[in-house]
C-alpha positions, 0 to 999 in steps of 0.5 A: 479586490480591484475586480469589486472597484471596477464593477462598481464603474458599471453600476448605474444607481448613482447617475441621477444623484450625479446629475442632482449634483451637477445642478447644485454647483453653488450650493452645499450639498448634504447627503439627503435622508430619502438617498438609498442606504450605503450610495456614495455618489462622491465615490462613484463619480471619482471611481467613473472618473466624472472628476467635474463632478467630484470637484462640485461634490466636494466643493459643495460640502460633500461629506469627504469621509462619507463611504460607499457600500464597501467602507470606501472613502472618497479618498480611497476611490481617488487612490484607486484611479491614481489621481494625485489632484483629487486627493490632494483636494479631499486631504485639503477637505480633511480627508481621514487619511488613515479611514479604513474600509470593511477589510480593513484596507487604508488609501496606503494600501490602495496605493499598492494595488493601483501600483500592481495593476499599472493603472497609474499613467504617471512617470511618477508611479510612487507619488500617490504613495509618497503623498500619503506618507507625507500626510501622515499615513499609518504605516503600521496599520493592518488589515483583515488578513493582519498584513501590514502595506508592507507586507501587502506591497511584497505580496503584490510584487509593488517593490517601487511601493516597499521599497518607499515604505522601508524607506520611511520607516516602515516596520519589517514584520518578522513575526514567527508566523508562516509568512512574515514579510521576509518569507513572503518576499522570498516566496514571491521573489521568482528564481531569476529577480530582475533589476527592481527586485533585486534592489529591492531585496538589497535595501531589505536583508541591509534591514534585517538583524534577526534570521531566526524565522521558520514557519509552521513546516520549520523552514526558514529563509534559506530553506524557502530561498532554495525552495524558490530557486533563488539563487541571489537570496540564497547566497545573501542569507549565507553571507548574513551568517545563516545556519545551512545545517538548521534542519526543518520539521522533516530533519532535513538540511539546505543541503537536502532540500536543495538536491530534493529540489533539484536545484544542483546550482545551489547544492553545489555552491552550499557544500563548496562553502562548507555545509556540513554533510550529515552521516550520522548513523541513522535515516536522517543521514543527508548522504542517504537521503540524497542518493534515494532523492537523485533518479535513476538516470541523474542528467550532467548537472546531477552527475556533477554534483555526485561527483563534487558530494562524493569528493567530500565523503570519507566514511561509508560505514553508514548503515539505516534502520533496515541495515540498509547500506549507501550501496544497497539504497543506491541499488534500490533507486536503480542509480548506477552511476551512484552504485559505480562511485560507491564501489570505486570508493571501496564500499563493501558489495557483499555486506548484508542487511538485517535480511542477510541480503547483499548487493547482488540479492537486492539488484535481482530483487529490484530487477536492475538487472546491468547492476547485477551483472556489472556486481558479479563482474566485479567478483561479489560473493554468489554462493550466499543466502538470505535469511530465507534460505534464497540464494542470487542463483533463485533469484535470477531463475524467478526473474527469467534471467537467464543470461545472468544465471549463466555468467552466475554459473560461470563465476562460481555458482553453486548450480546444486543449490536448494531452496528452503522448501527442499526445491532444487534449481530444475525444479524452481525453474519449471516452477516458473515456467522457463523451458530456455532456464530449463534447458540450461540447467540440463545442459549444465549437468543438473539431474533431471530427477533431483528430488533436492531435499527429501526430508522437506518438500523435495520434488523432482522438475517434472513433479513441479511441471505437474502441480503447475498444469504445465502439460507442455513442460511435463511433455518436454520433461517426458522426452527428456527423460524424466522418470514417473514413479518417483515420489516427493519428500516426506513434508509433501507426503512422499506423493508421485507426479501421478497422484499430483495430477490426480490430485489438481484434476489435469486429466490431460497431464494424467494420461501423458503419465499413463502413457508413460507407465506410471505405477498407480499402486503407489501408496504415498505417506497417508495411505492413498494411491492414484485410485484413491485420488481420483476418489476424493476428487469425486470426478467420474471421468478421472476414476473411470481413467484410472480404473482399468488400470488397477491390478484388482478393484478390491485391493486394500491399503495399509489401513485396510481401506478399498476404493469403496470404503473411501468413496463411501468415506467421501461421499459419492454416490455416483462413484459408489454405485460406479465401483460396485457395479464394477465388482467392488466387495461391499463386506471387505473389512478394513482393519478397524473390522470396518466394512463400506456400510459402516462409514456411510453410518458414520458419515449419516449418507442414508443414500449410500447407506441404503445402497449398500444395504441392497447390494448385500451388505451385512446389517448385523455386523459389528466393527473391532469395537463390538459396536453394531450399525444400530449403535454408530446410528444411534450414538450419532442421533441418526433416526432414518438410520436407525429406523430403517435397520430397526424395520430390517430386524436388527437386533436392538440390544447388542453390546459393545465391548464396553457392554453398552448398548444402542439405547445407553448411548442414545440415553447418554448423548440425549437422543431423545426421539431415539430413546423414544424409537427404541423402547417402542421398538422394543429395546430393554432398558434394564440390559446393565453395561460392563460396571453395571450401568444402565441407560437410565443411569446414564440419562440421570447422569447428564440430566436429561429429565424427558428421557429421565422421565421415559425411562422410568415410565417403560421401567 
């Protein structure tokens, strides 16, 4: 605001209607019509400081209540620069002392600003103020921003100025609204108030009857005091009775707001004098929130005031939403000192939340690792689980710590532990990749083909070392003696460390096991074997790896099924033509009377299809169904298929076992370009299946009128 009155001192407009009024000093002076809109030469001339000019001005009949561009009076303009003499002459000249400018402000509150800034040279710095209010000023008047000279004096820090205006009966706003003059001054009023403010604030609460305030966060005085550091306001408002357990918006206390704060002082003080520690059981509980507010390395004030809380505390039976106990939310913020005074007060360590995690399981979660080992010092239960099935042992392998897994062991811990997938401790440990854990584990007596739980996902470490990738741990297993063949539990399909490699494509970890004479005529719960694996990976180099392997490349599985069958099942070409030209029978039959030209048929590969058709296989041949090629083709919708065994002579009316034919089911899936290619072909529409059915019926079953249509026209 006082920026705006001294750029006007910049401003040269007015020189020339100054000089104008210089020349007129005997003769009344009226504001001229042809002067420019909103000039106030009285004003400027004041505010330049040009007081003889000011004086003729006046004199010379100068409207005293004339305003510049802003609203500013004369008067207003003489309150600016502190000039008691100018406005004592305005005043005499009927100055309006109560006028106010476009924001509302009146001389009174110039009086503050010119008191803030300092630009009063007077050994009196309140006279200006204490002149207006003599004359009559308004000392309830407000401005744009509803604010009071009061209010306005606090918020400029002119304490001289409200300390006269409380003085002279100034209203002390204590509206509910965010900043009343009470609040405002405690805001503004800095951590450590001098002499001035101090005074200041003594005159202020000596007028005060209601402390009922809050503001829109539902913080009153004593929780704005401790906001600010206050200490003096603070002690003021609880000997005037205020309530230090009135909680604001947010549920939380003095007594919170001040260890949130950290303001140790005054939490010190609040408790000493009584304020209530709340405990209910539930997350507003003030101990609670204190030990999640309070760091993980509390400097001495904060160790103090621990000290001085827990003194006061009898009950630790509290327990959140969570199941979250004291210790368990110390642990969470890492605050030893806080988990030391805890168990030294008897809380109980292997308590459990609702996950069924103690202590111990929440400091291995949270990685405080000395709070682990200081617990299992101190006897807290080992051999427990969460409700996850997870036990402090797996918790101390996933985190690499295998100083504490040790001292685990050494007090009691179960080293023969599963997890809840079936894994055991060696295999957990290879999972997460700790040879160091590894090795401890063996030196412990743990076997290194444990399987854990087979039922479940059972595997033994160097299975996990083989799923990992992790070709220096499966090494390093190897020479340890882990054996290959093993297989995993039956939820993980009873597969061998071999078919896992396969499987993942880790060629480098597939020889190793090789090398070391893994079996690859294992068969895991599916069927599979290594070759088959290899397969369905489509990777050459893997099958050509495991080929020369294999007791005989025509073998089949419980299914029946050759590697041909299952790389024609999968799609290859390559591999295909790979496992013929290395001897693979293309007329071997899978249980299903099924050979590998069938499935390329069920799988519409006309590629492969074809293929097999010049390496011999059979083209009339009929599955354990009855069910021709023609008819797979047909059922399927497949036309190149179809056309290509029609042009190799196949015959187009064979039955199943159901009497059904290629046409029927072409008829009855609505093929209709099949339908079509086969009575051209010659099909025979009339052929009836095992209840008499013809491909007729069928296609009026569904509704199919253009193959309705065909039908009846080749009948």
């Amino acid at each position: 605001m006082l920026d705006g009155i001294l750029d006007l001192l910049m401003d040269r407009s007015f020189l020339s209607e100054i000089q104008l009024a210089k020349s007129r000093s005997k003769t009344r002076i009226e504001t001229p019509s042809e002067q420019p809109a909103q000039k106030n030469p009285l004003v400027y001339s004041i505010l330049k400081r040009e007081l003889q000019t000011a004086r003729t001005l006046i004199h010379s009949g100068f409207d005293v209540n004339s305003t510049d561009e802003n609203g500013r009076t004369p008067l207003m303009a003489a309150v600016t620069i502190d000039n008691l003499e100018i406005a004592k002459l305005l005043v005499e000249k009927k100055a309006n002392i109560n006028a106010v400018d476009h924001q509302k402000l009146s001389a009174i509150f110039y009086a503050v600003i010119t008191n803030f800034y300092g630009i009063s040279k007077s050994n009196e710095p309140t006279a200006m103020a204490e002149f207006l209010i003599q004359k009559g000023a308004n000392l309830n008047v407000k401005n744009s921003n509803d604010e009071t000279p009061l209010h306005w004096a606090v918020k400029e820090r002119s304490f001289e100025i409200a300390k006269l205006l409380i003085k002279n009966g100034a209203p002390i706003n204590q509206s509910n609204e965010d900043e009343n003059t009470l609040a405002r001054t405690i805001r503004t009023i800095g951590k450590n108030p001098d002499e001035k403010e101090q005074e200041f604030i003594t005159l202020l609460f000596s007028k005060i009857q209601n402390l009922s305030y809050k503001n829109s966060e539902g913080c009153n005085y004593l929780c704005l005091s401790i906001k600010s550091g206050n200490f003096p306001i603070t002690k003021l408002l609880l000997e005037k009775g205020i309530n230090p357990d009135e909680k604001d918006n947010e549920s939380r206390t003095a007594l919170f707001i001040a260890v949130e704060e950290k303001k140790f002082e005054i939490a010190k003080y609040l408790i000493e004098n009584g304020a209530p520690i709340n405990q209910s059981n539930d997350d507003k509980n003030t101990l609670a929130r204190i030990i999640q507010t309070i760091g993980k390395n509390p400097d001495e004030k904060e160790q103090t005031f621990i000290r001085l809380l827990f003194s006061k505390v009898q009950d630790l039976s509290y327990k959140d939403s969570e199941g979250c106990n004291y210790l368990c939310l110390s642990i969470q913020k890492g605050n030893f000192p806080i988990t030391k005074l805890l168990l030294e007060k008897g809380i109980n360590p292997d308590e459990k939340d609702n996950e069924s995690r103690t202590a111990l399981f929440i400091a291995l979660e949270e990685r405080e690792f000395e709070i682990a080992k200081y617990l299992i010092e101190k006897g807290v239960s080992i051999n427990i689980r969460d409700k996850y099935s997870h036990n402090p042992l797996i918790h101390a392998i996933q985190n690499r710590q295998k100083e504490i897994l040790e001292l685990m062991l050494t007090k009691g811990g179960d080293i023969h532990t599963n997890n809840n997938e079936g894994y055991n401790l060696l295999a957990i440990a290879v999972e997460n990749g700790d040879q160091s854990i590894v090795e401890l584990l063996l030196e412990k007596g743990l076997n290194i083909d444990d399987l854990g739980s087979v039922n479940m996902r059972g595997k033994t470490a160097l299975m996990v070392a083989v799923e990992n990738g992790n070709e220096p741990m499966v090494k390093y297993l190897l020479e340890k003696g882990a054996r290959v063949d093993l297989t995993s539990g039956k939820n993980d399909y009873s597969r061998s460390a071999l078919m896992m490699a396969i499987q993942s494509g880790y060629i480098g970890i597939v020889k190793l096991l090789l090398e070391r004479g893994a079996d690859v005529s294992l068969e895991d719960k599916k069927g599979y074997n290594s070759l088959t694996y290899a397969i369905e990976t489509g990777n050459k180099n893997l099958v050509e790896l495991i080929l020369p392997t294999i007791s005989s490349i025509n073998s089949k599985n419980r299914y029946g099924k050759t590697p041909l069958i299952y790389s024609v099942e999968y799609g290859s070409l390559t591999l295909t033509q790979l496992l013929i030209d290395q001897g693979s029978d293309v007329l071997l039959l899978d249980n299903n009377r099924q050979s590998a030209i069938f499935y390329a048929t069920l799988k519409g590969n006309f590629a492969i299809f074809k293929l097999l058709s010049e390496k011999g296989a059979d083209l009339n041949a009929v599955d354990g169904e009855g069910k021709s090629l023609l008819i797979h083709a047909c059922s399927r919708g497949d036309k190149n298929i179809a056309e290509y065994l029609i042009q190799k002579g196949t015959d187009l009316n064979t039955q199943d076992r159901i009497g059904k034919t290629a046409l029927m089911f072409a008829a009855d899936k609505g093929f209709k370009d099949i339908v079509k290619l086969l009575l051209e072909k010659g099909a025979d529409s009339k052929i009836p299946n095992n209840v008499n059915m013809t491909a007729l019926q069928y296609a009026e079953k569904n509704g199919y009128k253009e193959i309705i249509k065909l039908l009846t026209e080749t009948k």
